[in-house]
C-alpha positions as CSV (number, residue, x, y, z in Angstrom):
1,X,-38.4,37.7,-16.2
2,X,-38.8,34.8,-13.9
3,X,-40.4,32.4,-16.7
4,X,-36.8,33.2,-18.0
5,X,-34.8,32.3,-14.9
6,X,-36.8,29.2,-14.2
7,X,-36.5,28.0,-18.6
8,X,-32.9,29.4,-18.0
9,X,-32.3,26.7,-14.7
10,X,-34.4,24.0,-16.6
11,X,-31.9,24.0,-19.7
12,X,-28.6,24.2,-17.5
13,X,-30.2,21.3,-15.3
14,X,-31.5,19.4,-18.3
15,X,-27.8,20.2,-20.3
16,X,-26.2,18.6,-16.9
17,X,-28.5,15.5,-16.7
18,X,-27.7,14.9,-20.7
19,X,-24.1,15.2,-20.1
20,X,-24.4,12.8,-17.0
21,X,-26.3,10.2,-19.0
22,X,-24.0,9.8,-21.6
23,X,-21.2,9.9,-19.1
24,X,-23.1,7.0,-17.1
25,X,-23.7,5.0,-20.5
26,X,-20.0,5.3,-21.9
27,X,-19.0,4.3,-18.3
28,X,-21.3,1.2,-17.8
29,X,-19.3,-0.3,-21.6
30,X,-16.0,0.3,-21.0
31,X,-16.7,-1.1,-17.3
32,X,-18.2,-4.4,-19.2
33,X,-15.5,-4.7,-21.6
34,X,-12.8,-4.7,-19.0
35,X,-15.3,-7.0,-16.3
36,X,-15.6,-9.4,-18.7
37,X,-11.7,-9.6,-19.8
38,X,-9.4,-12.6,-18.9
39,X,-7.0,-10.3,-18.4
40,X,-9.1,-8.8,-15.6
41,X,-9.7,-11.8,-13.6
42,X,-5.4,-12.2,-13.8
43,X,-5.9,-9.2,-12.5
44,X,-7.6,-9.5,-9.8
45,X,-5.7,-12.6,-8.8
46,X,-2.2,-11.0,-8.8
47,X,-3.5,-7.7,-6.6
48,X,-4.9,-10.5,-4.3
49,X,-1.8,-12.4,-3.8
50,X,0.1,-9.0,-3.5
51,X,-2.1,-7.9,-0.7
52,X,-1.7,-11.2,0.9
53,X,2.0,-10.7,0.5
54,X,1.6,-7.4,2.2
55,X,-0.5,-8.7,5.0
56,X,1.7,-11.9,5.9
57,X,5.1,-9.6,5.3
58,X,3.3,-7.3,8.7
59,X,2.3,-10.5,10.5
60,X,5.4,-11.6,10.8
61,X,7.4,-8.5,11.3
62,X,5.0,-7.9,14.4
63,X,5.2,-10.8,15.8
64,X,8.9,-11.0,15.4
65,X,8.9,-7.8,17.1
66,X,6.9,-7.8,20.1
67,X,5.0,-11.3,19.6
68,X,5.1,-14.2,22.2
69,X,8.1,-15.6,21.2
70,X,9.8,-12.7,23.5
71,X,9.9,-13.9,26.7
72,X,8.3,-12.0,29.4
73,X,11.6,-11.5,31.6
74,X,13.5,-9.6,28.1
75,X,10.1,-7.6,27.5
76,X,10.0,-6.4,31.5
77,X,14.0,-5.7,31.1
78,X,13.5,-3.2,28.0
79,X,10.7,-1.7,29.5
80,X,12.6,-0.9,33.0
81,X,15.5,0.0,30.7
82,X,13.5,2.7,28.9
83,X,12.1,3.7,31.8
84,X,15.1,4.4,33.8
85,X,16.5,6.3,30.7
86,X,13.3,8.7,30.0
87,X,14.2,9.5,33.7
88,X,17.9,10.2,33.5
89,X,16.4,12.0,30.7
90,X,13.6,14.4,32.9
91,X,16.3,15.0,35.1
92,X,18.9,16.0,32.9
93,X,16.4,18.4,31.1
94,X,15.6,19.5,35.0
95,X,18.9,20.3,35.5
96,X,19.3,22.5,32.5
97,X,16.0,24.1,33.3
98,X,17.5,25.5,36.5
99,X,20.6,26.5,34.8
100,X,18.8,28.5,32.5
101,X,16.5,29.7,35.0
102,X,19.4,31.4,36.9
103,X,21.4,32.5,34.0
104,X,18.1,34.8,33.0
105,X,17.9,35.7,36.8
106,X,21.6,37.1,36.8
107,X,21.8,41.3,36.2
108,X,23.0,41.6,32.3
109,X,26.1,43.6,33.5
110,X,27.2,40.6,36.1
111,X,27.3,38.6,32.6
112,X,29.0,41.1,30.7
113,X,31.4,41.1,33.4
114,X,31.9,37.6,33.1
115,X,32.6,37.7,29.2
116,X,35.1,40.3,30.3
117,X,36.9,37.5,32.6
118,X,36.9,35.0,30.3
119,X,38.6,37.6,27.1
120,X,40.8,38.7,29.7
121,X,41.9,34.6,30.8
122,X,42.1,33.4,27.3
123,X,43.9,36.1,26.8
124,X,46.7,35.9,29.4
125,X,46.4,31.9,28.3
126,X,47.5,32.6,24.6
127,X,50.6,34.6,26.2
């Protein structure tokens, strides 16, 4: 039984390694073919100069940005700017916070009995 399992493993292993050779073989021609084409040296040329392209195109766009050419007077004036606004922020979100807070503190039927206040102004408002 064994002698079966281990011929069994050494076909499916030796089935795999053919499979892979000729897989490596086919690979290694078509891979020579299209090394050695003019077309593939074009190729190579054009994805080059693209990538370039690509790479000056975020060069610039950064520098423009945030490069030097920003004095350091407008970059401190954004940056105070944005900070005094994330703080209006925190304090607005403080604010409604405590509002909330209090509104879950309140007994339901003092808010129910607000609802009814408000039905019965609108109400005598529409008259």
């Amino acid at each position: 039984m064994e002698k079966r399992k281990d011929h069994d493993q050494l076909y499916y292993f030796g089935y795999f390694k053919k499979l892979y050779e000729s897989w490596e073989e086919s690979t290694n021609m078509v891979m020579d073919i299209w090394l050695k084409s003019p077309y593939m040296d074009r190729a190579f040329d054009k994805s080059l100069e693209f990538k370039n392209y690509v790479q000056n195109f975020m060069e610039d766009t950064l520098e423009n940005r945030c490069g030097p050419k920003k004095s350091n007077k407008d970059s401190k004036k954004d940056k105070d700017k944005l900070v005094e606004y994330i703080d209006s922020l925190e304090e607005k979100i403080l604010e409604l916070e405590e509002k909330v807070q209090e509104l879950e503190s309140e007994p339901k039927k003092q808010t129910q009995d607000k609802r009814k206040k408000i039905k019965d102004e609108a109400v005598k408002e529409t008259k």
